[in-house]
DOLUM-537180 format. One record per residue (C-alpha): residue number from 0; x, y, z. Coordinates in Angstrom, 2 decimals. Layout:
REM DOLUM-537180
@nr: NUM	u: X	v: Y	w: Z
...
REM end
This chain:
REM DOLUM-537180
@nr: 0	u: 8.11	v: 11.02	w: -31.98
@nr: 1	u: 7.55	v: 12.03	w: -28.32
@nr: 2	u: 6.29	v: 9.16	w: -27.15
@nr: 3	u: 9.19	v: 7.41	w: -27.95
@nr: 4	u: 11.49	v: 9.69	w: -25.54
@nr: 5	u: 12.66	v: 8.89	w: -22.13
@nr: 6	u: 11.13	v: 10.64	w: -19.13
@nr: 7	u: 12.95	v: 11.93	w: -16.17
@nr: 8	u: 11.78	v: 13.59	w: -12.96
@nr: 9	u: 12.52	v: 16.55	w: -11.39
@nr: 10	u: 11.02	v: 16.73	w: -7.97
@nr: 11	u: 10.49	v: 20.64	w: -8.52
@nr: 12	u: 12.86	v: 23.71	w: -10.45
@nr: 13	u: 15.69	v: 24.70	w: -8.43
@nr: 14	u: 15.65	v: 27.97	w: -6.90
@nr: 15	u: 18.36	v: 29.64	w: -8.40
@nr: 16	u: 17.29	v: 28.24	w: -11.92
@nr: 17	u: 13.86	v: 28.12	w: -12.45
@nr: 18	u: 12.35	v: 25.79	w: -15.23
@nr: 19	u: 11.17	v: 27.22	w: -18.10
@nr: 20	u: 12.55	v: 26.83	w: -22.09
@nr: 21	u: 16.47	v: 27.26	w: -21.90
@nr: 22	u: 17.02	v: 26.37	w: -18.58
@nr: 23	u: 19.73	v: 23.16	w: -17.79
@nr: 24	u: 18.60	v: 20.92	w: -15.33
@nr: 25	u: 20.96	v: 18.00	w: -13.70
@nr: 26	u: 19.38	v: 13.90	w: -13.61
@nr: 27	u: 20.24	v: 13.39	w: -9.98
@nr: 28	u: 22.78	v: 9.99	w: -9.84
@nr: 29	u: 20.21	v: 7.31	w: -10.49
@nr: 30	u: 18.58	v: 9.18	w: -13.42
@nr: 31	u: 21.80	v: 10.06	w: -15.01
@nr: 32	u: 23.37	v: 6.71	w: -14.59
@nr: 33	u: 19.99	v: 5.33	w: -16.32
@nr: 34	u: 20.69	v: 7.62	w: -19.39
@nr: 35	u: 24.23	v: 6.87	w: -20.00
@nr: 36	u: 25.01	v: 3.24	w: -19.27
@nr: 37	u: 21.20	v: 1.96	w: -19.78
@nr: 38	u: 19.94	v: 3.80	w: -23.03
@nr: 39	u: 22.93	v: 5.27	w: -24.32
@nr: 40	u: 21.96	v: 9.02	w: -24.70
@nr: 41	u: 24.39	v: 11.42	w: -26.18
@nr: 42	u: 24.48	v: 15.01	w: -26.33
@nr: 43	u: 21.83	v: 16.20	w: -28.62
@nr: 44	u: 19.46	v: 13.04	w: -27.92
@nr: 45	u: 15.79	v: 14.17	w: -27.21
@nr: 46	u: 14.01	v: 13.31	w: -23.75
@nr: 47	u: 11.39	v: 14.44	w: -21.56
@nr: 48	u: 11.89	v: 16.45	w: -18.24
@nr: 49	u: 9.14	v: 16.40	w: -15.32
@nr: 50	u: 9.77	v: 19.32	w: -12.96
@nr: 51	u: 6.92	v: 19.43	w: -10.35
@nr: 52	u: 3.47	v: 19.35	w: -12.38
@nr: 53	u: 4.91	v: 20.44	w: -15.56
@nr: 54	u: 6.14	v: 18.25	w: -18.43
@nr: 55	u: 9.24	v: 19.64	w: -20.86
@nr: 56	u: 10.23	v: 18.49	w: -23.71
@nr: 57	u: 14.31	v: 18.74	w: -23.82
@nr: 58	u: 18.14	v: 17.51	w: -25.18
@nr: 59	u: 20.52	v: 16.23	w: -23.06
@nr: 60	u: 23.69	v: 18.69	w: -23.68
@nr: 61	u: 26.40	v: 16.58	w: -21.52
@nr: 62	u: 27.85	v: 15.58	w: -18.33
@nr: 63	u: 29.22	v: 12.03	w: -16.62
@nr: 64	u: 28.50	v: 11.45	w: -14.67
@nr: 65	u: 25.81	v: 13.91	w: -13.74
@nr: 66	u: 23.80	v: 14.66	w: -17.04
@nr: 67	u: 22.62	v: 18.01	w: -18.07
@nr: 68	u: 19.69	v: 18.49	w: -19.96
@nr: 69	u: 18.00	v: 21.69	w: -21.49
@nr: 70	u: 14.70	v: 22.13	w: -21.87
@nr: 71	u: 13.26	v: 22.82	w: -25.29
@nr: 72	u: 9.42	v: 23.93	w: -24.58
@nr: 73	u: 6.60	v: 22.62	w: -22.50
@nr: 74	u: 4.58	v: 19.90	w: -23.48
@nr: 75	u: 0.73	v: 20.47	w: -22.98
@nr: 76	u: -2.06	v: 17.73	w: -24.06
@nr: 77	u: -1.44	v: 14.55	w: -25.27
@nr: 78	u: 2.18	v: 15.41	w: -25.95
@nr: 79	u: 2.75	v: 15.68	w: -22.47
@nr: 80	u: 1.58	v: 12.05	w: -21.49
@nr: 81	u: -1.46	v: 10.92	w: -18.91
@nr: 82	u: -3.18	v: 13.55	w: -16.86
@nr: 83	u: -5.49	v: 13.50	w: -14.18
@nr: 84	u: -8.18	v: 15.43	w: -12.58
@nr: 85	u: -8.67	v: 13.26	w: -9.45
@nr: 86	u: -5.97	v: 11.23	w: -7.49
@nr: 87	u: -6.63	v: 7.78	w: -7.24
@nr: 88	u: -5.18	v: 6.10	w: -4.31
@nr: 89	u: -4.24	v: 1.97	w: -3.98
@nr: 90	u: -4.38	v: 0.44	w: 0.00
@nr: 91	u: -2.58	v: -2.68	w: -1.24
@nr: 92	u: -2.40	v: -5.55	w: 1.77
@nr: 93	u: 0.94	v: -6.97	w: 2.07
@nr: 94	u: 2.06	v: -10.21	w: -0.13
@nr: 95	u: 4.54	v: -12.56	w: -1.43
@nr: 96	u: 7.68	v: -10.10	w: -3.04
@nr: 97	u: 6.74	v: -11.03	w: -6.00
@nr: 98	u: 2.82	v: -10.40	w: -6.31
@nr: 99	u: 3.49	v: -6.94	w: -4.57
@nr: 100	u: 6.15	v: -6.12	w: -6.76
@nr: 101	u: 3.71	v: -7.00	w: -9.71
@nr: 102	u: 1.02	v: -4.65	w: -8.51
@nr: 103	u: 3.12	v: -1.65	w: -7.95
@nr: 104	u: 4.79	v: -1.99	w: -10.96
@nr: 105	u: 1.07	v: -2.38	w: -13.09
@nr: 106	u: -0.69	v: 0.22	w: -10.49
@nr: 107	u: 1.82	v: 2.60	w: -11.53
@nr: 108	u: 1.33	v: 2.41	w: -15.22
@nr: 109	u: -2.68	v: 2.79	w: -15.08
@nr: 110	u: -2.43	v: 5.80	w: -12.49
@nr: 111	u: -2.06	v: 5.34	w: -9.05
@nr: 112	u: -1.04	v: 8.42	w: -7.48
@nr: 113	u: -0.33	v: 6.74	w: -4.39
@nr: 114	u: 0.31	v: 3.23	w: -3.13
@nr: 115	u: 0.03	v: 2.29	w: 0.55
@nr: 116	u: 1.24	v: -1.20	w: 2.00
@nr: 117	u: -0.27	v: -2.53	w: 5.24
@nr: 118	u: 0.27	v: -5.65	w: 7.12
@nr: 119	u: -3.23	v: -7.66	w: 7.43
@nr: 120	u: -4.27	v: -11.01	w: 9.34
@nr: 121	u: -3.92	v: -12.68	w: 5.39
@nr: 122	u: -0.41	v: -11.25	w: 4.67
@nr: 123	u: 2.68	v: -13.48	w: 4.96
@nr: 124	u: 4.61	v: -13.50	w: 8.25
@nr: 125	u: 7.18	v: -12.47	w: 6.54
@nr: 126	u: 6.35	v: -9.71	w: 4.70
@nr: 127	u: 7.13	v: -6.95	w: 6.94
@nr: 128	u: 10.54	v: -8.13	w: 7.32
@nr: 129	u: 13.37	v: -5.46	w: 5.98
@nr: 130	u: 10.80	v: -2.43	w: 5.07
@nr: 131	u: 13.37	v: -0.16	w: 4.39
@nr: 132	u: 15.22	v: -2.12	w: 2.06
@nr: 133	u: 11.85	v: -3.02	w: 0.16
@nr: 134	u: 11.06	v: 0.36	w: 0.25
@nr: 135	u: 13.98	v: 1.36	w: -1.40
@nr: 136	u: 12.93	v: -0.94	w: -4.13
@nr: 137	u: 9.25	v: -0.38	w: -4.06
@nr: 138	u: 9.91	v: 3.35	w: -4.87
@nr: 139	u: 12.21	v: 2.34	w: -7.74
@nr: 140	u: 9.67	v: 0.04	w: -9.63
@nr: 141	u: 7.21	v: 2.74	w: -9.20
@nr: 142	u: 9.31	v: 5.24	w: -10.47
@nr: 143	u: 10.65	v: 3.23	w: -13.48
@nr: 144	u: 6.82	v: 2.48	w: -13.91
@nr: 145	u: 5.93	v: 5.90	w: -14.23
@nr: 146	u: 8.83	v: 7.00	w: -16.59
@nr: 147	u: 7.68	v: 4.45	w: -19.19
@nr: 148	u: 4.42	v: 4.83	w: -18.84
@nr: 149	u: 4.55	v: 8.82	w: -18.99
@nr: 150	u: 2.91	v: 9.33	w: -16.11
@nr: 151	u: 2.65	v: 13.20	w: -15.06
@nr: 152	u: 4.65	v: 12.06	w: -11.06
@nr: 153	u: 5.45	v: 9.15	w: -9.84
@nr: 154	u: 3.05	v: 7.82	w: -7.08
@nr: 155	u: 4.42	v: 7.25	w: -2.96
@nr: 156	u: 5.15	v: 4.06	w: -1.76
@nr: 157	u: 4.69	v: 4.24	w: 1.85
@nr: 158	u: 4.31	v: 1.43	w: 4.52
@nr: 159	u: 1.23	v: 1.85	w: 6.93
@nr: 160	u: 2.03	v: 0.39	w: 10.46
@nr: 161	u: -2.11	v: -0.80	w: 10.93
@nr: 162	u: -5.17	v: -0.18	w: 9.18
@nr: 163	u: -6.28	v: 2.58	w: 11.37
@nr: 164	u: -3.14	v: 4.45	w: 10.10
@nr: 165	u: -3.79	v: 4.00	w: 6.17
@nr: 166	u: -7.22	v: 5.30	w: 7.32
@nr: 167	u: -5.61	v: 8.31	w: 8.85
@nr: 168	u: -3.61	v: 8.96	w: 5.59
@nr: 169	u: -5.97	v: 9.03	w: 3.14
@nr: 170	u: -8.74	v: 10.94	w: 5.33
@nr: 171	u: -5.38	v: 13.62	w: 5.62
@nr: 172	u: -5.23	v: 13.80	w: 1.74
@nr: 173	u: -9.56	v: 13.69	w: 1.69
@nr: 174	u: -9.44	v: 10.61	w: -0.12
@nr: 175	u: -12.37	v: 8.36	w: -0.07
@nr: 176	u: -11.90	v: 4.51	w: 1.27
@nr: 177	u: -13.71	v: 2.17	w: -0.81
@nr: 178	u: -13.41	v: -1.33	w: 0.32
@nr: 179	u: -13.32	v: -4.26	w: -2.98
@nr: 180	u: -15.79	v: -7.02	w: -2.07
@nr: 181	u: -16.44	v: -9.61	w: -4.61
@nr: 182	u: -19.87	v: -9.65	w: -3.13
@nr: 183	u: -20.57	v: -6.13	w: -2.98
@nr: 184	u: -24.53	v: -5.36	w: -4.80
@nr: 185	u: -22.41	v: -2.38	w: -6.90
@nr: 186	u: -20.07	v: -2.64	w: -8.87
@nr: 187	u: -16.73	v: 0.35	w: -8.71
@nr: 188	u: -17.64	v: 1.93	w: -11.79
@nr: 189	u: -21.17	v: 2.71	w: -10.83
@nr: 190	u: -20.77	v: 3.81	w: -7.71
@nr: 191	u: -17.41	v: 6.47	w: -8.78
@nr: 192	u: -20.06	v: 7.79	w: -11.45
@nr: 193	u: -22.82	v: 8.55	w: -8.96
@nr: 194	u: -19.96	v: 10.95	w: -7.56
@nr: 195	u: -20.57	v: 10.19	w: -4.25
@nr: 196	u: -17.02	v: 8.62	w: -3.67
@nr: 197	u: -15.07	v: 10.90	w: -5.86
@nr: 198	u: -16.26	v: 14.57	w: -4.50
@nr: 199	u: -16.94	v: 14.12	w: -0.63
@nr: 200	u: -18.12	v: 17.06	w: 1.50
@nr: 201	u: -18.02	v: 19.53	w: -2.06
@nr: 202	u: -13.77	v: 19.14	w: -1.87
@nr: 203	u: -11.66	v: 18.18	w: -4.49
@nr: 204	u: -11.71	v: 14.10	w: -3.27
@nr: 205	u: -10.95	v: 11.39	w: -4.93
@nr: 206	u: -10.50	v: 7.78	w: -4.18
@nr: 207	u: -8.82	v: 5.14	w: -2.33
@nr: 208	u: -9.01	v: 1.47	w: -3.59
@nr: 209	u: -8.52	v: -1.00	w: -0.76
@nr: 210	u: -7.35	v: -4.37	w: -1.75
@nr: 211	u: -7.02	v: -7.82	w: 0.47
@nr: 212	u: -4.58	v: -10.45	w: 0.84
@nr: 213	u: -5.01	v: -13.61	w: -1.10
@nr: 214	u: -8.07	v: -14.89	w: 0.98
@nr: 215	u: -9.67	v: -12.09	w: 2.07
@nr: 216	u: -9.83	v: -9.83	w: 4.52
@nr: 217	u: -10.49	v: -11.25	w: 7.93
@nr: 218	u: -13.91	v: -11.04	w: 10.16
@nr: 219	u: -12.31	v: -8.46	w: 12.54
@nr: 220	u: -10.72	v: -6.51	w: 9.86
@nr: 221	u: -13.34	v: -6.52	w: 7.41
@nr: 222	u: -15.78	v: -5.48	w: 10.86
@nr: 223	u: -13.56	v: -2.75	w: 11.59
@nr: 224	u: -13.50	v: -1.20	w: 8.29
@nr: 225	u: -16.98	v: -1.07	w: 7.57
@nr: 226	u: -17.21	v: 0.45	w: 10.75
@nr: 227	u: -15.68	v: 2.97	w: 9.81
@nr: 228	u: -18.10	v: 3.39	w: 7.56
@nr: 229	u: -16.43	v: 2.58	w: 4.11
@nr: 230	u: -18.32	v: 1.82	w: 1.02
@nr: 231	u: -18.25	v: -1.51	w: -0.72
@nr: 232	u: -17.76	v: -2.63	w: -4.38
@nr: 233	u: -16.95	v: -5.32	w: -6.58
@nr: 234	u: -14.85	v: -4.80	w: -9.60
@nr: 235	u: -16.86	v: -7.95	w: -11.75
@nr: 236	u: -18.23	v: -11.15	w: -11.08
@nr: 237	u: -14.92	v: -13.16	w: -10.79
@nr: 238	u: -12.39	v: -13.04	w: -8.26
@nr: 239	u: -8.84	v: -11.89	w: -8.51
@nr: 240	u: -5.88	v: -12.19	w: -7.20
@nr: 241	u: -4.52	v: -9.40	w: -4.88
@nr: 242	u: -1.44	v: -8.48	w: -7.39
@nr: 243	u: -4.16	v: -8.47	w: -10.56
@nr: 244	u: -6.91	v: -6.93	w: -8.29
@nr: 245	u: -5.07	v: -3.36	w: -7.46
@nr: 246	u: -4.00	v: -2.56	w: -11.19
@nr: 247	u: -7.83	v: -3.98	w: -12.46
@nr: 248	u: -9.31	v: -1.09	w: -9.82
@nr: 249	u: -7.27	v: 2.06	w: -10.46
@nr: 250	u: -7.78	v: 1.41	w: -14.41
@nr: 251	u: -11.96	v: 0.68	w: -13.67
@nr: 252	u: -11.47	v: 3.92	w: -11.00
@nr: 253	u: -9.66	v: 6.10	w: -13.87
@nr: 254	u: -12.26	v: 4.73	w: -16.79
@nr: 255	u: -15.14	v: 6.00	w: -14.43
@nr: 256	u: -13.45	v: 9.40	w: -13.19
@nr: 257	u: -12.73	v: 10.19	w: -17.78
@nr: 258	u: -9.50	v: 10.00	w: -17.19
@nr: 259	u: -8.33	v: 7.34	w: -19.71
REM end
């Protein structure tokens, strides 16, 4: 059954052997490593290949410790895992290791397609401590996320210096901000179906989920970003945690935008 093969991503068809049914591909280290010592493939086991937007089905034909892998025919539909018609962005304030590794992790598997980090007033002292090494990390539980989730890329993990500079990013990519208030008169799933969020200006859009630290946003932050003239919504009538909250929005986000 295909859901039951491995993924592995390709981040796009090498030049001098473009994708397509009979082409061999190479893992890169970490992939290859993963299919040898962690699950045991052999040549002739069945897997899945993503190279750029496209989703093969294919058999690993040998190599250690790079694998080699030929692809057998594209997948298109359900066969070739989630899809989406609208990116759906997470602006996740920084927490304890484990609460942010939590949300990546879940974000990932309900369709994030990218995953900012910023430092607010609520966030641990410590939690900007050694960004490159948690980086590093970050990137790997998203990517292990979206390999057993079969998701169709795995989403960026990038650290945002302020909140001006998350701003910045997501108006370059013409993503939406929408700020989660549990006191907010609408809730996320309304206001993504009146399309005013997810199709800004007649573009393509989509939207960006922003997500406190446990506590809340502070007066001046919380100022500032309304200022900047982002909408507010709620996500129910209870309150969760920051870890449970970012995972709860992308799914509500994705449920509104018919993508699950």
């Amino acid at each position: 059954m295909s859901g039951l093969r491995p993924r592995f991503f390709l981040p796009s068809s090498p030049a001098d052997a473009p994708a397509g049914t009979g082409s061999v591909l190479t893992l890169d280290a970490e992939d290859s490593h993963h299919a040898l010592r962690v699950l045991r493939l052999r040549p002739g086991d069945e897997c899945e290949i993503v190279v750029g937007a496209a989703v093969y089905a294919a058999t690993l034909v040998g190599g250690d410790p790079a694998v080699r892998v030929e692809l057998r025919g594209r997948l298109e539909g359900a066969a070739a895992g989630a899809s989406y018609r609208l990116p759906v962005g997470l602006v996740q304030a920084l927490a304890r290791p484990s609460a942010l590794d939590w949300s990546i992790e879940k974000s990932t598997e309900a369709g994030a397609s990218l995953i900012l980090l910023v430092q607010t007033a609520g966030s641990p002292l410590s939690s900007g401590k050694d960004s490159g090494g948690r980086l590093v990390r970050w990137a790997r539980i998203a990517r292990e996320a979206a390999k057993q989730s079969k998701q169709p890329a795995v989403p960026g993990v990038e650290l945002c210096s302020s909140l001006t500079a998350a701003q910045d990013r997501l108006r370059s990519l013409d993503l939406v901000s929408v700020l989660l208030d549990p006191g907010a008169g609408q809730t996320l799933y309304d206001l993504i179906r009146s399309r005013e969020v997810s199709r800004p200006q007649g573009g393509e859009g989509g939207v960006a989920l922003w997500v406190g630290p446990e506590g809340g946003w502070s007066d001046g932050e919380r100022e500032s970003l309304l200022g900047a003239g982002m909408a507010t919504a709620r996500l129910g009538r209870g309150v969760l945690r920051t870890e449970t909250a970012g995972p709860v929005a992308v799914v509500v986000a994705r449920l509104a935008l018919g993508d699950w």
